[in-house]
C-alpha positions as a Markdown table, in Angstrom:
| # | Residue | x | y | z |
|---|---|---|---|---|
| 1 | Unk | -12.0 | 17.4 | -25.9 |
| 2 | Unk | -12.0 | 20.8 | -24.6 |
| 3 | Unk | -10.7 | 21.4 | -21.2 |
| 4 | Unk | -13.4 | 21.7 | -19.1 |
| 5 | Unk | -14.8 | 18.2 | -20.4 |
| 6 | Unk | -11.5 | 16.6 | -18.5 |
| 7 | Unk | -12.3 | 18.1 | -15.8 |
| 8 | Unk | -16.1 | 17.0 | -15.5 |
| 9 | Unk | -15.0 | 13.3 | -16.8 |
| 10 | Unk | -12.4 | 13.1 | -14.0 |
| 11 | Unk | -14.2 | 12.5 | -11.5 |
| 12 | Unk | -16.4 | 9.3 | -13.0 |
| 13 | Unk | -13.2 | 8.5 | -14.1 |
| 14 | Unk | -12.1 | 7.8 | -10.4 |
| 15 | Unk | -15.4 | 6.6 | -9.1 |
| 16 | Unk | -15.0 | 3.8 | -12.0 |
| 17 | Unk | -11.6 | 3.0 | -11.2 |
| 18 | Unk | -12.5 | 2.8 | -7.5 |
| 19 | Unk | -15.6 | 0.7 | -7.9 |
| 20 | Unk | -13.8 | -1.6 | -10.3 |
| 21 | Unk | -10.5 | -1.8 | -8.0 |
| 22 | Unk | -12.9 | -2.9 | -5.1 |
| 23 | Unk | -13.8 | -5.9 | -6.3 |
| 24 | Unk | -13.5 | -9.5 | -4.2 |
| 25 | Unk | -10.9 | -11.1 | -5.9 |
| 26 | Unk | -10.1 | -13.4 | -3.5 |
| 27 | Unk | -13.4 | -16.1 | -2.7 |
| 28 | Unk | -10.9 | -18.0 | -0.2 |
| 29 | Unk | -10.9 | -14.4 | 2.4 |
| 30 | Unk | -8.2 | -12.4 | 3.2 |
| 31 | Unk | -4.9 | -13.6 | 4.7 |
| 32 | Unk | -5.2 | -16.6 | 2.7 |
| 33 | Unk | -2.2 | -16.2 | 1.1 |
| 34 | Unk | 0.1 | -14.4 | 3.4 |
| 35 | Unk | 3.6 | -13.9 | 3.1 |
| 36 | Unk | 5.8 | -15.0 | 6.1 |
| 37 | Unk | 7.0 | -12.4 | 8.6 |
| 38 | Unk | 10.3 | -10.9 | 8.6 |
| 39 | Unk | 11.9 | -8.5 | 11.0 |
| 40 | Unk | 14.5 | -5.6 | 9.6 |
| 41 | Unk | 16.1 | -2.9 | 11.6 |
| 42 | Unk | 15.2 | 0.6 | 11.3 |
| 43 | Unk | 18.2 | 2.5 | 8.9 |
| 44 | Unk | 16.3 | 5.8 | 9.3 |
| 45 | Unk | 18.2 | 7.8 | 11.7 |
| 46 | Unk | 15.1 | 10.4 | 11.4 |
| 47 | Unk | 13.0 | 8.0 | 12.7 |
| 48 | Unk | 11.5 | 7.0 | 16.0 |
| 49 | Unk | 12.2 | 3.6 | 15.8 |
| 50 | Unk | 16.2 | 4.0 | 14.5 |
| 51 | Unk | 18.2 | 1.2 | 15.0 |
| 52 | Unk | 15.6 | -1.2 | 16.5 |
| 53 | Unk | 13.8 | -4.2 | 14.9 |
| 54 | Unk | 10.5 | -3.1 | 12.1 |
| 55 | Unk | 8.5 | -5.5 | 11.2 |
| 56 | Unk | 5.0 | -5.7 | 9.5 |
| 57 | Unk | 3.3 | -7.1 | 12.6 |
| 58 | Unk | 4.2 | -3.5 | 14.3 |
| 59 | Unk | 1.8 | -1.9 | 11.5 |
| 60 | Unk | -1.3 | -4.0 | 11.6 |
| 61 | Unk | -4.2 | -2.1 | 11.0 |
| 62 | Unk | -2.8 | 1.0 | 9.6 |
| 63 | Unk | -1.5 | 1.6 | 6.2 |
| 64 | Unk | 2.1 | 0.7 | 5.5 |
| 65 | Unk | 4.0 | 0.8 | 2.5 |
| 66 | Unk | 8.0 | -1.0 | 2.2 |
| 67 | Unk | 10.4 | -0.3 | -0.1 |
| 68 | Unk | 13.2 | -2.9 | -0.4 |
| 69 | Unk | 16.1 | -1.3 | -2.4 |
| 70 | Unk | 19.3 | -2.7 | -4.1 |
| 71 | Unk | 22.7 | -1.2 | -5.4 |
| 72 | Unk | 25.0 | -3.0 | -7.1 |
């Protein structure tokens, strides 16, 4: 393809990965399978909540993402 057909296939590219990623998986409802809660304290010294307690239940209905790293 030349380059000007990527850029007018990207965008139904998206729109068909968005429709197709929106599906209902899940015919039980949401928080049927819900993981239990955990609390972890706040390592980020740029942060506005350093050194205190973080847990998911503080970001309910906003977007959160959590990394959990490990060095051996």
């Amino acid at each position: 393809m030349k380059r000007y057909g990527w850029a007018k296939l990207l965008p139904a590219l998206a729109l068909a990965l968005l429709t197709t990623a929106c599906g209902d998986d899940d015919p039980a409802g949401p928080g049927t399978q819900a993981v239990p809660d955990f609390l972890r304290v706040d390592v980020n010294p740029f942060s506005a909540t350093y050194g205190d307690p973080v847990s998911p239940r503080d970001y309910l209905q906003v977007v959160s993402a959590w990394y959990f790293g490990h060095a051996t």
